[in-house]
N, C-alpha and C positions, 0 to 999 in steps of 0.2 A: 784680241784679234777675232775678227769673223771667219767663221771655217765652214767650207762647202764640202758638203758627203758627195760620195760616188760610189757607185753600187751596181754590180749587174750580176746579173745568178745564171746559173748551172741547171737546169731543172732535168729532171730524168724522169720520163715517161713510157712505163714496160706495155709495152706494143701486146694487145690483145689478142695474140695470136694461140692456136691451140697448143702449139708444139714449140721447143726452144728454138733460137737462130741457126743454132750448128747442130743440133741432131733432133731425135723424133720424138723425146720426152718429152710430158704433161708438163705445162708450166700453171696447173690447178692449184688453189690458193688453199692452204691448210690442211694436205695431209702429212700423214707419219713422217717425221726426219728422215732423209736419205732415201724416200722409194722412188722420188721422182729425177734419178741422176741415175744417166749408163754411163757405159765404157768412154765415150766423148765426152761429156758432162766431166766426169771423174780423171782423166787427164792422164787416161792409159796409152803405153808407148805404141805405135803403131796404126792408133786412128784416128782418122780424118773427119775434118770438119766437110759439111756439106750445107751450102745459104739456104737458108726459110725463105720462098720468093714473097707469100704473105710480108713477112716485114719488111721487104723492100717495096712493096706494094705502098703499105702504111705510111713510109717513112716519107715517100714521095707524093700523098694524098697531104701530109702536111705540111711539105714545101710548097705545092701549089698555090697550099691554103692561106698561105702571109706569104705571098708573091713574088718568092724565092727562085732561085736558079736550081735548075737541075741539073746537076753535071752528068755529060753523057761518060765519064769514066773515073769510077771512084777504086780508092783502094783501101783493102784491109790492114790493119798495121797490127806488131805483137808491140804489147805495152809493158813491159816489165817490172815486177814487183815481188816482193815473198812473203805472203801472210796465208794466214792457216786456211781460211775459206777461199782462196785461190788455188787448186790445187794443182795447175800445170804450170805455175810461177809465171803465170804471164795473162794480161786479159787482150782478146780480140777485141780490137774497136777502130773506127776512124781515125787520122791523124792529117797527114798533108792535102788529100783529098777528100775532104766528104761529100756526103752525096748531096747535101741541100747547102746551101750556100747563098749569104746576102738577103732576106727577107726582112722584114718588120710588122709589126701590129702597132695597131692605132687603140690606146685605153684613155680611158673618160675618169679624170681626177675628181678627188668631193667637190670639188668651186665649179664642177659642169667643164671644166677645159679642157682641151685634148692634148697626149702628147702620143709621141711617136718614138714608138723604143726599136731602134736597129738590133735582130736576131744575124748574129756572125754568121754560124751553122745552125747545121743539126746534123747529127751525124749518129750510124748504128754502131753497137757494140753490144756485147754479152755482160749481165751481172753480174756479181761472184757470189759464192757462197754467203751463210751466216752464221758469226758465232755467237754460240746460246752458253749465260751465264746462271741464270737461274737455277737452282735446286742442284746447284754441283759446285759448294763451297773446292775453294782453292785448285778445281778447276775449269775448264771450258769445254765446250763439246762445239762438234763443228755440222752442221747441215747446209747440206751440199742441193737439195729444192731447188733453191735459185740460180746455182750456177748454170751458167748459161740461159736465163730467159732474157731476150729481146729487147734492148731498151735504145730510146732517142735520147742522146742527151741534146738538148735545146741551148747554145749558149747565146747570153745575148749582149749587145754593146754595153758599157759602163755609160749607159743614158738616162739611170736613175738616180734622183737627187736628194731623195726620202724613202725611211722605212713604208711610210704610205703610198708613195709611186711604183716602190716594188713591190706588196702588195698584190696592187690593182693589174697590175702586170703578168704578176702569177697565175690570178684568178682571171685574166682575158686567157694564157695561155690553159690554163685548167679546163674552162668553159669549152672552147675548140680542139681539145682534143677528144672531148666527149660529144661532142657534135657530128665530128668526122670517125666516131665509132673507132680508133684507133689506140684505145685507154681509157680504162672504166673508170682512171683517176681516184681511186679508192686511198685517201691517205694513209687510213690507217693499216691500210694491210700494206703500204709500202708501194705502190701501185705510180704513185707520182710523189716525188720529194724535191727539193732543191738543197743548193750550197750556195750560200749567198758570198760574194766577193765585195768586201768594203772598207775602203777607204776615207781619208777627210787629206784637205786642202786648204789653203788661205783663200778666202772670197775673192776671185777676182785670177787667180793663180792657171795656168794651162798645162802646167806638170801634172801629172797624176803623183797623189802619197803613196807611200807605201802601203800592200795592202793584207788583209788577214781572212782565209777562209773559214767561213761558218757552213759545217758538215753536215748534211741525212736532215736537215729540217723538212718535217714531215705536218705542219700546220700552217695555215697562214696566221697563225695567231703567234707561235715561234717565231715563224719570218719576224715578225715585225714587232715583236718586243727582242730578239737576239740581234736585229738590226742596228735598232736604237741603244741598246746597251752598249756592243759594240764602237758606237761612234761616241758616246761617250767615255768609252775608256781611251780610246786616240787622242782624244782630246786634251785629256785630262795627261794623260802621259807626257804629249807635246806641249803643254802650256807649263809642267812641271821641270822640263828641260831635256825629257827621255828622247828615243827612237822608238816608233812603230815596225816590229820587227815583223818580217814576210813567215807566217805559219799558217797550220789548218789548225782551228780552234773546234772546239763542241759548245753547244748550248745545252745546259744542265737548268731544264724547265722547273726544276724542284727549287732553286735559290735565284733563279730571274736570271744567272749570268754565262757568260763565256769563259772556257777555260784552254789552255793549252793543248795541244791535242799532239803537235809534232814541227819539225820546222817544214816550211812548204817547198815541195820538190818541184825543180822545174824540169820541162820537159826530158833535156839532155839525161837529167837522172833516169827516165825510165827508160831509154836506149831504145827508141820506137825506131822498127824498122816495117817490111811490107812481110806481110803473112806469106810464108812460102808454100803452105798447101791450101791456101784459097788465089785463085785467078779475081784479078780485076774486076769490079762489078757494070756492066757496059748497059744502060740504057737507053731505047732510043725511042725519037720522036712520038712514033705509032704506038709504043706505049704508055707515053709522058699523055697522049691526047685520050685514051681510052680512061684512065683516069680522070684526068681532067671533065669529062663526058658524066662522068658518075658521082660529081661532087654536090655533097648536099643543099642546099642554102644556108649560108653562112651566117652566124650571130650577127656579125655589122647589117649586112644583105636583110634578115629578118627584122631587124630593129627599124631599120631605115623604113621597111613597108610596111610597121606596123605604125609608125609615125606618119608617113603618107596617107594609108587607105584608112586606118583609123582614129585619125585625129589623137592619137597619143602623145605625149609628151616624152621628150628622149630620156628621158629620166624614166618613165615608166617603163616604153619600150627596151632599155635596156634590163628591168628587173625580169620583166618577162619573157624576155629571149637570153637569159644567165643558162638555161638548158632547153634543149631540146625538147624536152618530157613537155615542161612547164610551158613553152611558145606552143604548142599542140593543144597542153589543156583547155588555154585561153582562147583558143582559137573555134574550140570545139565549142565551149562555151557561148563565143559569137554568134557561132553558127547556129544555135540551137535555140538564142534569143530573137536574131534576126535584127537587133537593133541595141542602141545604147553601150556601145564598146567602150564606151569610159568609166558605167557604172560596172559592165565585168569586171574591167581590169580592177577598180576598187577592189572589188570582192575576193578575185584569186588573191592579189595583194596583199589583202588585208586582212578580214575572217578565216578565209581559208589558212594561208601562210601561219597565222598565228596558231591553227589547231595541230596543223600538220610540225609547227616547231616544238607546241608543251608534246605532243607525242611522238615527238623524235623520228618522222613519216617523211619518206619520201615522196612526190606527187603522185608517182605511180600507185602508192601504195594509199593512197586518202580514200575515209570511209564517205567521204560525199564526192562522188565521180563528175565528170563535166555533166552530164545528162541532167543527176537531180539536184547540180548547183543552179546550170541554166533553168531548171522547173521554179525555183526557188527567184532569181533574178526575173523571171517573167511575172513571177504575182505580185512584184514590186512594180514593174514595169507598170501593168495595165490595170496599181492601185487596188487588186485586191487586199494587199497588206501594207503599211508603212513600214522603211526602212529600218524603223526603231525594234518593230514587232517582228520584223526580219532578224533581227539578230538571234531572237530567243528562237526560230523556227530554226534555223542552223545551226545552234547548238544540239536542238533535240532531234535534228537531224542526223548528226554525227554520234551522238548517243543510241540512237534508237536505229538508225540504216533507214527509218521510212521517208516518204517522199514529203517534200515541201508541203501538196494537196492535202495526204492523206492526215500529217498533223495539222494542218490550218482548220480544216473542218472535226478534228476530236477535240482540238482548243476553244471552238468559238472565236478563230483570232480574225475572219475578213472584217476588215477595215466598212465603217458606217460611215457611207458619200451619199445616204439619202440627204440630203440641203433642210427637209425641214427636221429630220430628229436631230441634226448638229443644231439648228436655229433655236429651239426646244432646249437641250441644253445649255447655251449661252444665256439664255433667258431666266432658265434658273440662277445660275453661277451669279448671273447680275447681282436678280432682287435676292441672294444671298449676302451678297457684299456690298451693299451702299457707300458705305465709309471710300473703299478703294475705289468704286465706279468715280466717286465726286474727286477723287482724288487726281485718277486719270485724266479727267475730264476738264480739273483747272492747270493740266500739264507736266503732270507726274507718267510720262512716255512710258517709264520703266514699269509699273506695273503691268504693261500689256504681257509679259512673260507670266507674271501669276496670273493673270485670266485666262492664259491658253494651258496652264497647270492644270488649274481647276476643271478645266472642263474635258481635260483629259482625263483625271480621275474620274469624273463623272461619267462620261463613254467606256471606261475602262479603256483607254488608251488607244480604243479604236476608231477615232474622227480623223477623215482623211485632212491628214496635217494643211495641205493646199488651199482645201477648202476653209479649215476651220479658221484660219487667217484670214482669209479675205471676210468670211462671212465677220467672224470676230472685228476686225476693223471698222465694217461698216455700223456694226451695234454701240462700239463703245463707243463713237463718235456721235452719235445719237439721229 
């Protein structure tokens, strides 16, 4: 039998705000256990929660952004549960209304196709705690930091039909939340994760199967091997004669697979009702548009004009608008060339990307800034250097901090486009090699690659490659 996966995730995205949803606590990423939780945090009898307008701010800068509804009246719900990093046995979050509602994002598969994944909600609620098992054999310790910081959870249609569609789905919503400066999306510190919801099907079938949640996947690289594992243990279950039973699983990335985690609880179990000391969250038009007014240019928005004004390819314009940082480097770069946008984009893409990944560098952080990339990009341009000789100037670039100029001229590397010392040279290379000239010359094509060898060793590698082909053509042809 043929079987079709379905798949949609959960993704939780803690809203960069300074302070938790419900009180005035740090929500600052790695200090001391327990310094960053008060009396509301901690889930003392007697106090009240009070909304962070910031994250209703956020929450609605991302509903506009995948062209979602905003309801002008949403409600808080208590969601009940009892584990040990929850410490008021209940968490605040959205339930019957949330605040964004009906949206979609449009992501670009590896075959260059588009699809279109429908986002249900998004909806605010509070973290909960963490418990810490490390260096405390037989038992746990609980920090309480997170409870309460700010998070979206993002949910989205069961519109994905591979661990690779979900994915790329992730990383469209990843990319836009760090555009919209609403989540530094930091996985590892837990910052944005999902839970992938996935099933499999008979090809052709409109039921959905039964389905298993995978929990806190914090990589897109989990995503998508806990995916694929997953779908093949449904498989294999239901071709064996089993049921695919409804639970939250974990992915245990040490042995490649998914494990039991709990049976999965449906809503009724957690007894959601509406928060009785939070009021309604009521927005309105004037400032759905004030927002609206302050939205940055969006990844699609940037790619699309980078395709337009710069003859890019959507393939390229989408690597270079994957962030913000990086659509700015490139651009600066442009600007600073004045010309040639397609051999920049090569270079962020290519040499750059590649140094900034063996040193594990953000673009922010790259020892070759747009300024002495674009210096570097310009003495290729107007043939001071060949691209070849470019390479090793951007290594000792990045090595050394000095500018493209300043090494090209302690190198000796500008490029020799006087026409008679390349002519001069060919002329040796010749009457050095008779054998091969006669060889060329009763149509042996291929040798023409050893005569531009040779005469590049001779130049030391500096004959303007343009020139030295044409001029080379017209000698060996006699």
């Amino acid at each position: 039998m043929e079987w079709e996966t379905v798949i949609g995730l959960e993704i939780h995205a803690q809203l960069a705000t300074r302070s938790k949803i419900f009180s005035g606590s740090a929500t600052a990423y790695g200090a001391e256990p327990n310094t960053q939780a008060n009396l509301v945090d901690l889930g003392y009898p007697g106090v009240l929660p009070v909304l962070n307008g910031e994250a209703v701010r956020m929450a609605v800068r991302f509903g506009l952004a995948i062209g979602a509804r905003i309801a002008p009246h949403s409600v808080f719900a208590r969601k009940n549960y009892f584990y040990p990093d929850l410490p008021k046995g209940y968490q605040i979050s959205q339930y019957e209304l949330p605040v964004v509602a009906q949206g979609s994002l449009d992501v670009v598969l590896d075959d260059g196709t588009r699809k279109r994944v429908g986002i249900t909600r998004a909806h605010l609620e509070e973290d909960a705690g963490k418990s810490l098992h490390e260096g405390m054999p037989g038992m746990s310790g609980i920090d309480l930091n997170r409870a309460g910081t700010p998070l979206i959870e993002i949910v989205s249609e069961p519109d994905m039909r591979s661990a690779k569609e979900a994915v790329a789905y992730m990383k469209k919503v990843h990319t836009l939340v760090r555009y919209l400066d609403i989540c530094d999306g930091n996985m590892q510190e837990g910052s944005f994760r999902c839970d992938a919801n996935v099933s499999v099907r008979p090809k052709g079938s409109d039921k959905f199967g039964t389905r298993a949640e995978i929990k806190n996947l914090n990589s897109f690289r989990f995503v998508e091997k806990a995916i694929n594992y997953e779908v093949e243990r449904q498989i294999e279950l239901l071709e064996s004669g089993g049921k695919v039973v409804q639970e939250t699983r974990l992915y245990d990335p040490d042995k490649g697979e998914t494990r039991s985690m709990r049976s999965k609880e449906e809503a009724n179990d957690y007894r959601y009702f509406p928060d009785p000391d939070l009021l309604p969250l009521v927005i309105d038009d004037a400032f759905v548009a004030t927002i609206k007014a302050s939205l940055p240019e969006l990844p699609d928005e940037k790619a699309a004009r980078f395709v337009r004004d710069y003859g890019l390819s959507e393939y390229d314009a989408g690597v270079l608008t994957a962030s913000r940082e990086l659509g700015a480097f490139y651009e600066d770069v442009v600007r600073r060339v004045g010309r040639d946008p397609k051999l920049c984009a090569n270079w962020v893409m290519g040499d750059l990307a590649a140094f900034l990944n063996k040193d594990n560098l953000e673009i922010n952080d790259s020892k070759v800034d747009a300024e002495a990339l674009a210096g570097l990009v310009t003495r290729i341009v107007d043939a001071t250097i060949s691209g070849k000789i470019a390479k090793d100037v951007f290594e000792a670039m990045w090595a050394s901090g000095e500018s493209a100029d300043a090494i090209i001229e302690q190198k000796g590397l500008r490029q020799i486009t006087d026409t008679g010392a390349i002519e001069q040279a060919i002329d040796e290379v010749m009457a050095k090699n008779p054998g091969q000239l006669a060889d060329y010359r009763s149509g042996k094509d291929k040798l023409f690659g050893f005569f531009v060898g040779q005469v590049m060793k001779a130049t030391g590698g500096k004959a303007n490659p343009a020139q030295l082909n044409d001029l080379l053509r017209k000698k060996l042809s006699g």
